[in-house]
VOTIBA-227053 format. One line per 5 residues: for each residue x, y, z of N, C-alpha, C. Coordinates in Angstrom, 2 decimals. Example, Ala and Ser with C-alpha at 12.3 -4.5 7.8 and 13.67 -1.06 7.14 Angstrom:
<recs>
13.19/-5.69/7.80/12.30/-4.50/7.80/13.20/-3.30/7.80; 12.85/-2.25/7.08/13.67/-1.06/7.14/12.90/0.03/7.87
</recs>
This chain:
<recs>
0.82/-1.20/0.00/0.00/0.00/0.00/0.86/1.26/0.00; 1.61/1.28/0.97/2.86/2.23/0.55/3.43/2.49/-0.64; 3.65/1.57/-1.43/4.46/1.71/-2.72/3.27/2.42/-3.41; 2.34/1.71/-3.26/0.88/2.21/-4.57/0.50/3.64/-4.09; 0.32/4.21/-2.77/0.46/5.53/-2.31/1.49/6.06/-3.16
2.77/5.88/-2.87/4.21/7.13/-3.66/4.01/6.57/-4.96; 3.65/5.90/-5.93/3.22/5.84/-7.07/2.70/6.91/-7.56; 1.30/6.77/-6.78/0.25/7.75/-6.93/0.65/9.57/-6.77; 1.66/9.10/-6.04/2.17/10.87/-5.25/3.74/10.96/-5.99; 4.33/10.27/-7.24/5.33/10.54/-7.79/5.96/11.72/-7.82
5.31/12.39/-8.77/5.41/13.83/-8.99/5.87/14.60/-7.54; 5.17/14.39/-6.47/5.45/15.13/-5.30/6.64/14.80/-4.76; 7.05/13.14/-4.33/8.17/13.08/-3.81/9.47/12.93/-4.59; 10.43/12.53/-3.50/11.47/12.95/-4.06/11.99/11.36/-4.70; 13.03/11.60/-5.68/13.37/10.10/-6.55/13.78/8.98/-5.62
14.84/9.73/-4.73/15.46/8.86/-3.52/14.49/8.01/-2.94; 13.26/9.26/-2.34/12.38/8.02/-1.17/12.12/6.54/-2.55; 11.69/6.93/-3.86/10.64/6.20/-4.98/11.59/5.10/-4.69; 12.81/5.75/-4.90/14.19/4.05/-5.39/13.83/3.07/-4.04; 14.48/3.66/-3.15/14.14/2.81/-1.21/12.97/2.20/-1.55
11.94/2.75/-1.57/11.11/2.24/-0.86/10.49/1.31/-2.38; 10.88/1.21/-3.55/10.14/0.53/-4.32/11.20/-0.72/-4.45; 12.36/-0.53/-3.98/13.44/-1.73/-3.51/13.21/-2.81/-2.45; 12.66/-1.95/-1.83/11.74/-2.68/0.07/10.57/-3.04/-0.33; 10.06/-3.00/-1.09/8.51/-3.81/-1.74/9.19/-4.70/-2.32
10.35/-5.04/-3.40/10.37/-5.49/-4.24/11.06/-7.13/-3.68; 12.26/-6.12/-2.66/12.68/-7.01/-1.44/11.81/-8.16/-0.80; 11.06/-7.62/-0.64/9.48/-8.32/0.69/9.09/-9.34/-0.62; 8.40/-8.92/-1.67/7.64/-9.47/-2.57/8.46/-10.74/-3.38; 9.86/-10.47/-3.07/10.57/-12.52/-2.94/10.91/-13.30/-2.21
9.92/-13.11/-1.34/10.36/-13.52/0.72/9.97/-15.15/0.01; 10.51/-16.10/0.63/9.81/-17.58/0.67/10.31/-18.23/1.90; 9.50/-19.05/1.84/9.17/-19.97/3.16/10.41/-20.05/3.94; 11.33/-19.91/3.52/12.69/-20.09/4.13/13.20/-19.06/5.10; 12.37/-17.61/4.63/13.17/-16.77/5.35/12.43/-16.55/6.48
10.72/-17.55/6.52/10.10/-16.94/7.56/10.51/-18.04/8.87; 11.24/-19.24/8.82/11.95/-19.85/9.30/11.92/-19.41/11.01; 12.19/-19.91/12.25/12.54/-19.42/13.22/13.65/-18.89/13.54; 14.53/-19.35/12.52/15.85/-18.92/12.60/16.14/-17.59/12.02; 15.30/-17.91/10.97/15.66/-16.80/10.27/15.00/-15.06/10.53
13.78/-15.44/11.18/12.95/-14.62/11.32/13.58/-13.44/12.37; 14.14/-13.66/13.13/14.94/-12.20/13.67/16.17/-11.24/12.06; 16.36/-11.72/11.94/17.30/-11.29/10.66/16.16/-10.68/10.04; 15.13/-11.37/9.06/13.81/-10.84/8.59/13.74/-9.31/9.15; 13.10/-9.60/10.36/12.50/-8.45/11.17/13.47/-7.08/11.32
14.30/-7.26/11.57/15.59/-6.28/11.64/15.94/-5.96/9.96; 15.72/-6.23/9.19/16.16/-6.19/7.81/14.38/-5.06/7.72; 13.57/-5.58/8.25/12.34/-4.83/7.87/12.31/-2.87/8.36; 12.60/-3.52/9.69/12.86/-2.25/10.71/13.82/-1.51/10.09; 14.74/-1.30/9.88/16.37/-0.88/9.11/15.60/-0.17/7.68
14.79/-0.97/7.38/14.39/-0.36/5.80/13.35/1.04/6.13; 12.71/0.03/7.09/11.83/1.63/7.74/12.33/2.72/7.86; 13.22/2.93/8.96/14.21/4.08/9.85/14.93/4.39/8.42; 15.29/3.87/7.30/16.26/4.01/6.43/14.96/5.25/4.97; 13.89/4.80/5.25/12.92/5.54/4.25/12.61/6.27/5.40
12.73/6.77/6.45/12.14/7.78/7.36/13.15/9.24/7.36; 14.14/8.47/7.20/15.44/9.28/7.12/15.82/9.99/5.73; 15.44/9.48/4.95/15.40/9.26/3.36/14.45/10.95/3.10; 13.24/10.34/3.65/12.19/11.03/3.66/12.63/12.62/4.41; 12.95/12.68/5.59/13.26/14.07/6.15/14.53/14.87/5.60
15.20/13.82/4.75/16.35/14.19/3.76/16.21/15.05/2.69; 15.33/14.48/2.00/15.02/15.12/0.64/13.12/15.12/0.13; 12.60/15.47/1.22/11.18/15.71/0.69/11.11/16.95/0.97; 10.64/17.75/-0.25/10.58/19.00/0.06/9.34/19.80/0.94; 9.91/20.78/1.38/9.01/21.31/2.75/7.84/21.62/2.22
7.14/21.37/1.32/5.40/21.79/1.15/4.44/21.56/1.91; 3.12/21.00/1.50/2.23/20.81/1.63/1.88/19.00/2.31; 2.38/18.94/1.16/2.79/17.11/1.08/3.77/16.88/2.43; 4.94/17.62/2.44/5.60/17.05/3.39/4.50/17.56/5.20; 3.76/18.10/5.27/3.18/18.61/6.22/2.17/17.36/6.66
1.14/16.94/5.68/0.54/15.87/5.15/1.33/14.59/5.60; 2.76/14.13/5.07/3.47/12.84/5.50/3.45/12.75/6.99; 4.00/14.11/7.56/4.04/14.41/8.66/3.44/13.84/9.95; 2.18/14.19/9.25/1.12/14.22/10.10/0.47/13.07/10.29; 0.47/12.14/8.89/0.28/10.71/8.99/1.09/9.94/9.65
2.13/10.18/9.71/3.12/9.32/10.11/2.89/9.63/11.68; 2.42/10.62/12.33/2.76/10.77/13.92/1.45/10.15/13.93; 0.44/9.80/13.30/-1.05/9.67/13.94/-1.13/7.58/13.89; 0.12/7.63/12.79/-0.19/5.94/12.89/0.62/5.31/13.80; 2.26/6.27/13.92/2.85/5.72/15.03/2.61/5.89/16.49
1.17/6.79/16.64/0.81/6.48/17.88/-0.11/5.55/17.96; -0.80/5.19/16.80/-1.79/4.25/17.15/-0.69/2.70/17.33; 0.11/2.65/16.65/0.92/1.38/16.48/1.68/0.97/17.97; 1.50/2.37/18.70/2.26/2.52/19.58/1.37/1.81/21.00; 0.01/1.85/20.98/-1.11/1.38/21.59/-1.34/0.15/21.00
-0.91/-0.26/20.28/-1.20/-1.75/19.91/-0.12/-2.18/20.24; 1.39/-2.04/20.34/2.37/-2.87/21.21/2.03/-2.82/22.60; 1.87/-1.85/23.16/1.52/-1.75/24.64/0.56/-3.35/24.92; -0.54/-2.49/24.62/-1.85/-3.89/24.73/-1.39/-4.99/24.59; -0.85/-5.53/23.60/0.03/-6.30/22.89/0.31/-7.24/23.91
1.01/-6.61/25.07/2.18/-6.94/26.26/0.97/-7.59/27.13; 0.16/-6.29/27.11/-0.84/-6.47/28.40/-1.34/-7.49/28.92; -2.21/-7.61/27.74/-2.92/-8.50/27.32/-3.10/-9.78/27.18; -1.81/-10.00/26.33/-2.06/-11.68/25.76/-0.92/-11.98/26.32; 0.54/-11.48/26.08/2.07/-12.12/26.55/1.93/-12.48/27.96
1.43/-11.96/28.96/1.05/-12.04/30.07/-0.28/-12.18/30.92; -0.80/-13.03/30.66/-2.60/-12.69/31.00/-2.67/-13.13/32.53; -1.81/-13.76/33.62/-2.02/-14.45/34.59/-1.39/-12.94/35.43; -2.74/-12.35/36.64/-1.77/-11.40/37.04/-0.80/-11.85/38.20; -0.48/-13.20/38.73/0.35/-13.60/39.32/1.76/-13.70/38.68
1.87/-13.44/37.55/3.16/-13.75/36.67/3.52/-12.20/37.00; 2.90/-11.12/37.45/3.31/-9.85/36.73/4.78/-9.37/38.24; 5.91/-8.26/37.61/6.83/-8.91/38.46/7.67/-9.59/37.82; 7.34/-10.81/37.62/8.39/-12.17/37.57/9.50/-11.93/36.63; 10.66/-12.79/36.34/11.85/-12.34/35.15/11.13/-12.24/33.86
10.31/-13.16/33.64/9.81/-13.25/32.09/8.63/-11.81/31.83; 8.11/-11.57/33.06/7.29/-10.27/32.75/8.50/-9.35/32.81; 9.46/-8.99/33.13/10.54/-8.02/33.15/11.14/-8.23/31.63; 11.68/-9.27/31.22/11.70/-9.62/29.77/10.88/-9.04/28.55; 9.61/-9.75/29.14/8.97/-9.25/28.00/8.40/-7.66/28.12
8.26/-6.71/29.11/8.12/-5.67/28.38/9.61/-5.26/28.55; 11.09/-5.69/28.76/12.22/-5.26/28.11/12.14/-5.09/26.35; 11.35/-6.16/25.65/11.57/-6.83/24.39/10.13/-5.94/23.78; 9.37/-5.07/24.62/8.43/-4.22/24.36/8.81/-2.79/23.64; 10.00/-2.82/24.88/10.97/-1.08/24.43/11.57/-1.55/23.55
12.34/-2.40/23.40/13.55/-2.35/22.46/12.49/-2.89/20.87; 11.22/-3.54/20.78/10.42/-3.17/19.47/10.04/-1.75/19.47; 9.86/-0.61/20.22/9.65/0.49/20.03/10.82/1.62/19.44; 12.32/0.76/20.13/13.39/1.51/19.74/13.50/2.07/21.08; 12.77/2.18/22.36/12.91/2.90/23.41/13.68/2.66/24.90
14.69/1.01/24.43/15.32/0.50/25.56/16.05/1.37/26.56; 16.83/2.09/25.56/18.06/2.79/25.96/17.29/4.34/26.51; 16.03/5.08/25.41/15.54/6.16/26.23/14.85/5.58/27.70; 14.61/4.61/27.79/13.97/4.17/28.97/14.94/4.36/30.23; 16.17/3.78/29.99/16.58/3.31/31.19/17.71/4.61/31.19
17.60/5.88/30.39/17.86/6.89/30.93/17.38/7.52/31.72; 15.87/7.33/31.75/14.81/7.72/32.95/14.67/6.80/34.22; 14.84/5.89/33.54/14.26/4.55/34.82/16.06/3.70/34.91; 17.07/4.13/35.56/17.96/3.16/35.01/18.52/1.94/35.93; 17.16/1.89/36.92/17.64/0.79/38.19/16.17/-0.33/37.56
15.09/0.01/37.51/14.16/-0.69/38.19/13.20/-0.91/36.51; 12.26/-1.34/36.36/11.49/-1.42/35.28/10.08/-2.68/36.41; 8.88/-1.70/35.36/7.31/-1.78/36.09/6.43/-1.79/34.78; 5.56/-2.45/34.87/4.38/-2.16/33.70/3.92/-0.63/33.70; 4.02/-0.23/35.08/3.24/1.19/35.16/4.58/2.20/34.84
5.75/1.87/34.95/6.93/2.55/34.23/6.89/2.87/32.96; 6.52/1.41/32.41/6.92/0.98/30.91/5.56/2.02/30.08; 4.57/1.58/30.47/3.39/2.39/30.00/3.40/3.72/30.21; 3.97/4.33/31.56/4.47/5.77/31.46/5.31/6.32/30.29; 5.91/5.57/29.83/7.03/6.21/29.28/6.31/6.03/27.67
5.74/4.97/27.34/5.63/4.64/25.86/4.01/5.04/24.84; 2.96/5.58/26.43/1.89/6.13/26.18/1.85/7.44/26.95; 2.73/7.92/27.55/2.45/9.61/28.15/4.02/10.38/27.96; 4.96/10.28/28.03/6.13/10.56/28.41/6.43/11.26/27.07; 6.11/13.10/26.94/6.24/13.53/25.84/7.42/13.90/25.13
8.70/13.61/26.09/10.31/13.53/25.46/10.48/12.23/24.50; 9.97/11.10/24.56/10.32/9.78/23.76/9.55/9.98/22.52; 10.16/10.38/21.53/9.37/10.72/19.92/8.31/9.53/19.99; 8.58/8.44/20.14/7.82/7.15/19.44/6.64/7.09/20.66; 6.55/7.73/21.85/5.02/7.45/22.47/3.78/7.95/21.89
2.67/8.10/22.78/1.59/8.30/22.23/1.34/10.24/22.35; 2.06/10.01/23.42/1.52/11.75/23.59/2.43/12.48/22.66; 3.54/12.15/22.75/4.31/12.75/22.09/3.95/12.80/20.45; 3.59/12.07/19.46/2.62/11.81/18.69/1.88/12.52/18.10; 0.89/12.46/19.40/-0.17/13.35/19.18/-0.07/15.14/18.84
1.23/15.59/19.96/1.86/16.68/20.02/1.83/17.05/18.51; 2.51/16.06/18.06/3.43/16.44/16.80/2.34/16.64/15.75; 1.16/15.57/15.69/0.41/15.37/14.35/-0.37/16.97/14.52; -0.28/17.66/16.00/-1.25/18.64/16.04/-0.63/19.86/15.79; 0.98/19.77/16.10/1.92/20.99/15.77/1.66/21.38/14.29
1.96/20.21/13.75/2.00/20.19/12.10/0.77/20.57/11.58; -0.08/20.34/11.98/-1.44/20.87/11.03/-1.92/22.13/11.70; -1.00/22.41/12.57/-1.47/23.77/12.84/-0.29/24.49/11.79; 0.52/24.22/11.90/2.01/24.85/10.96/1.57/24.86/9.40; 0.49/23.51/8.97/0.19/23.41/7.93/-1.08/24.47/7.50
-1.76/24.85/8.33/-3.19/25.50/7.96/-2.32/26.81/8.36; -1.21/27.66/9.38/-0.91/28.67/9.08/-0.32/29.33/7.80; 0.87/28.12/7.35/1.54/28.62/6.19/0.89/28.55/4.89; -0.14/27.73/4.90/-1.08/27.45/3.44/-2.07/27.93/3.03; -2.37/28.81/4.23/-3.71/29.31/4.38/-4.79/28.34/4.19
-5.42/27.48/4.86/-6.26/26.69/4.62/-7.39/26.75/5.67; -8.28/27.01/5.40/-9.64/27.54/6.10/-10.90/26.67/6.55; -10.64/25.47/6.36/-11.54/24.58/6.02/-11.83/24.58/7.83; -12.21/23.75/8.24/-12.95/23.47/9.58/-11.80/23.10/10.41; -11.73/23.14/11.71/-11.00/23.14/12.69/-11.37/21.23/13.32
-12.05/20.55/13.28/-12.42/19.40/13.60/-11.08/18.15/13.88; -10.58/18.22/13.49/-9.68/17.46/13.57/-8.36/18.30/14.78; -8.17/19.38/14.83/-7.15/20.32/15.00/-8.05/19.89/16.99; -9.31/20.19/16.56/-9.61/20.01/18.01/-9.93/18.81/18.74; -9.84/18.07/17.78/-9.85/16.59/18.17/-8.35/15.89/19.32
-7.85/16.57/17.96/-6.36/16.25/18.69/-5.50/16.95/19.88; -6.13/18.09/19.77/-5.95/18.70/21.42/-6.59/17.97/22.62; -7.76/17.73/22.32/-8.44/17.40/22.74/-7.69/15.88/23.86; -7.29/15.07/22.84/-6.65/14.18/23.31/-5.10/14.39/24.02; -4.74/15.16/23.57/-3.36/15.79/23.68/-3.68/16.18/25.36
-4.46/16.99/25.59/-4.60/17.12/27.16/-5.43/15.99/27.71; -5.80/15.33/27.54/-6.15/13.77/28.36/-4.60/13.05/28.50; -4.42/13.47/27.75/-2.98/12.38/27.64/-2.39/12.90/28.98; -2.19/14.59/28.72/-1.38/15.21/29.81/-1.91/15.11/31.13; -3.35/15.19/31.30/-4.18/15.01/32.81/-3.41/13.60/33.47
-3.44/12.48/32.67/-3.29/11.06/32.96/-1.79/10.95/33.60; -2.08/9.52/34.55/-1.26/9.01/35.40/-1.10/7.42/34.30; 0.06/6.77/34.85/-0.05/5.24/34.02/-0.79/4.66/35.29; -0.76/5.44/36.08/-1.73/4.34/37.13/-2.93/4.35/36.97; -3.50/5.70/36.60/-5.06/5.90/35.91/-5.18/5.10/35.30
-4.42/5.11/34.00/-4.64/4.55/32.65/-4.80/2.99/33.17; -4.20/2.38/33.91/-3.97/0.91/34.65/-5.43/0.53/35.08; -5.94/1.62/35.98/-7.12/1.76/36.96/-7.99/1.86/36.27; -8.25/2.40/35.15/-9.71/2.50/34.40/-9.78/1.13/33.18; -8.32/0.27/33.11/-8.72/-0.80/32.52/-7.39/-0.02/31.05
-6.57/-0.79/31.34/-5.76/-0.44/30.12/-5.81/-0.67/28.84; -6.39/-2.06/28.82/-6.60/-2.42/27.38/-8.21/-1.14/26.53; -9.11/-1.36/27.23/-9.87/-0.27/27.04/-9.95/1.27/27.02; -8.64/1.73/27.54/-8.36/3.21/27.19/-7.17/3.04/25.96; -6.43/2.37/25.70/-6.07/1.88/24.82/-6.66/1.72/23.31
-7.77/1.12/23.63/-8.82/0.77/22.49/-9.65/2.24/22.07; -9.61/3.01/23.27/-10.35/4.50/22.90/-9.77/5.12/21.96; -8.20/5.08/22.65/-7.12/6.48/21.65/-7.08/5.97/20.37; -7.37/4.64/20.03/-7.43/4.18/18.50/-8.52/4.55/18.14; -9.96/4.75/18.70/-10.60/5.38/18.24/-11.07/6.82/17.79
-10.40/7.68/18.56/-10.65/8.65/18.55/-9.10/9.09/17.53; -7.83/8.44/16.96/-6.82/8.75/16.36/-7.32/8.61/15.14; -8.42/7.27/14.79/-9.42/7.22/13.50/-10.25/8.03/13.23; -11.02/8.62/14.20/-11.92/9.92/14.28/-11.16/10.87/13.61; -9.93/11.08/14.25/-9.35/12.58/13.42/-8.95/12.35/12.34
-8.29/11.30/11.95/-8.25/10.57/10.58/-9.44/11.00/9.22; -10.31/10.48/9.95/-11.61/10.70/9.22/-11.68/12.58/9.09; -11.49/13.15/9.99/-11.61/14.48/10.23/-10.84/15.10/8.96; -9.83/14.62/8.85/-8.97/15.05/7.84/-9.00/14.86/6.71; -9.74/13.51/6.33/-10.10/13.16/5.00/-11.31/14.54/4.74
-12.26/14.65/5.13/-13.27/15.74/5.51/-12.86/17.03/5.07; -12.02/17.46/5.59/-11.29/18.63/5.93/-10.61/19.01/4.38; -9.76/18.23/3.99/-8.75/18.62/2.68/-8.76/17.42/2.19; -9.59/16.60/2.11/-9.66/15.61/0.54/-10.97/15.33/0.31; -11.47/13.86/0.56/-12.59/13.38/-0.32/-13.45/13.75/0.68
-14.50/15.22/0.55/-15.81/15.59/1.22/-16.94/14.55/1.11; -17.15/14.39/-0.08/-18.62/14.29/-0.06/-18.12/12.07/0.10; -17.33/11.70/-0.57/-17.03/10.37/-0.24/-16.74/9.94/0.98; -15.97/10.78/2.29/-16.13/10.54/3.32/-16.99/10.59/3.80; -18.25/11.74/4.06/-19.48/11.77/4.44/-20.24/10.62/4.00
-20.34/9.71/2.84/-20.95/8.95/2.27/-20.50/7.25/2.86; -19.35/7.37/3.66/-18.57/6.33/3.74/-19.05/5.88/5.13; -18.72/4.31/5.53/-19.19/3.58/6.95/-18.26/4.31/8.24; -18.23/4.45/9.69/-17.76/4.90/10.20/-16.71/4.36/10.61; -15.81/4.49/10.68/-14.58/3.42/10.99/-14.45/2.77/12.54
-14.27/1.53/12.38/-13.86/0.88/13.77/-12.76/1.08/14.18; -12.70/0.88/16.11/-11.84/1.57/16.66/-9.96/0.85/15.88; -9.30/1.84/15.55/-7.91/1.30/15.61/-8.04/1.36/14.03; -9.33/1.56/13.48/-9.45/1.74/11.72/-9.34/2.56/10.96; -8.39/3.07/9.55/-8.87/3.94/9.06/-8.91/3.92/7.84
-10.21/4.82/6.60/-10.55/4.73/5.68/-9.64/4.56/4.83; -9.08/3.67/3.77/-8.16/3.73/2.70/-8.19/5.21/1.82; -9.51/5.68/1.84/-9.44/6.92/1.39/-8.49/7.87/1.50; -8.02/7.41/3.11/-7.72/8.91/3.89/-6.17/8.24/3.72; -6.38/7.11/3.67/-4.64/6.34/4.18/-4.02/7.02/3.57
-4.34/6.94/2.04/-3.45/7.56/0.54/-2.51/8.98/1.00; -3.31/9.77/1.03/-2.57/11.27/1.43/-2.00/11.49/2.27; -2.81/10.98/3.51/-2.33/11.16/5.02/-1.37/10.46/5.95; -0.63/9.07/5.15/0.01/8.28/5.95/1.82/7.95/5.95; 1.75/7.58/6.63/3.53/7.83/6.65/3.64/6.16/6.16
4.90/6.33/5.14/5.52/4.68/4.96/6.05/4.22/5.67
</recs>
């Protein structure tokens, strides 16, 4: 979907991201049974990640500062916070479901192996550098607005940018989305990880995906397909319209 997005958006980006990232499709698209292997599958995964960070970098390199780049921007902070609520849960949830295990080496393990899929081992244990807690780990990776890759932090960003984007472009259209995301932006800031713990984590979890699709939708609304979004089903929580994916999403 990525590739068929910068297809579609040629003209706009730059040749560099087209080469990367139509190399990393092309890469993926001769995977066989071999490489999904147990053995092999850490190599896989790290070869995937590397290509990411490598088109992210690519991308802040040589995409020029318009419209579009405001747009990438903004997609990209709204999916890596939702992505960012689905590792959390992730942990919560299923890796650990017995709350007598919680504590133990393997619960210390596995949300160790939580940060370091986020990229956040090392910012972690600059903050925390004796001890590690679920209510630590969730502090840091859903509120903690210094770690780029959390949720608040995220949110910050997708809302900086479309405010940066509707000042410099002049764009007048409705505020809906702009207040959506404040909106959340100070819940985020009110919140404790012990709250978030206390009201049921997996279910405030499941909200911010909803309401990150809400503004999603807001934006399709706002500066692309009007009358096809209005016309379209409402998206489920953690969902968003392919409509909106196209313009609005980061590779």
């Amino acid at each position: 979907m990525a590739r068929e997005n910068a297809r579609a958006l040629r003209p706009l980006i730059s040749t560099e991201m087209w080469v990367q990232l139509n190399g990393f499709h092309n890469r993926l698209g001769h995977l066989r049974k071999p490489d999904l292997r147990v053995e092999n599958l850490n190599r896989l995964c790290s070869y995937i990640k590397e290509s990411c960070q490598t088109h992210s970098g690519i991308t802040a390199e040589t995409l020029y500062r318009d419209e579009s780049w405001y747009f990438h921007q903004i997609g990209r902070a709204i999916e890596r916070a939702d992505q960012t609520t689905r590792l959390v849960d992730l942990k919560y949830q299923v890796l650990l479901p017995q709350p007598s295990d919680v504590g133990s080496p393997i619960d210390e393990a596995q949300w160790n192996t939580v940060l370091r899929s986020a990229a956040g081992f090392h910012a972690f244990r600059r903050v925390h550098p004796r001890s590690m807690s679920p209510s630590k780990v969730v502090d840091f990776l859903v509120l903690d607005r210094r770690f780029p890759r959390s949720v608040a932090a995220s949110v910050l960003v997708a809302n900086e940018h479309l405010h940066e984007l509707r000042l410099k472009h002049g764009h007048t259209a409705k505020r809906s989305a702009s207040n959506l995301l404040r909106r959340l932006a100070a819940k985020l800031a009110e919140d404790t990880a012990d709250d978030l713990i206390a009201r049921g984590l997996h279910e405030v979890l499941d909200g911010i995906q909803a309401e990150l699709a809400a503004v999603t939708d807001e934006l399709g609304r706002e500066f692309f397909l009007l009358a096809e979004m209005d016309d379209a089903p409402p998206a489920r929580p953690g969902e968003q319209h392919d409509a909106v994916a196209g313009p609005c999403s980061g590779a």
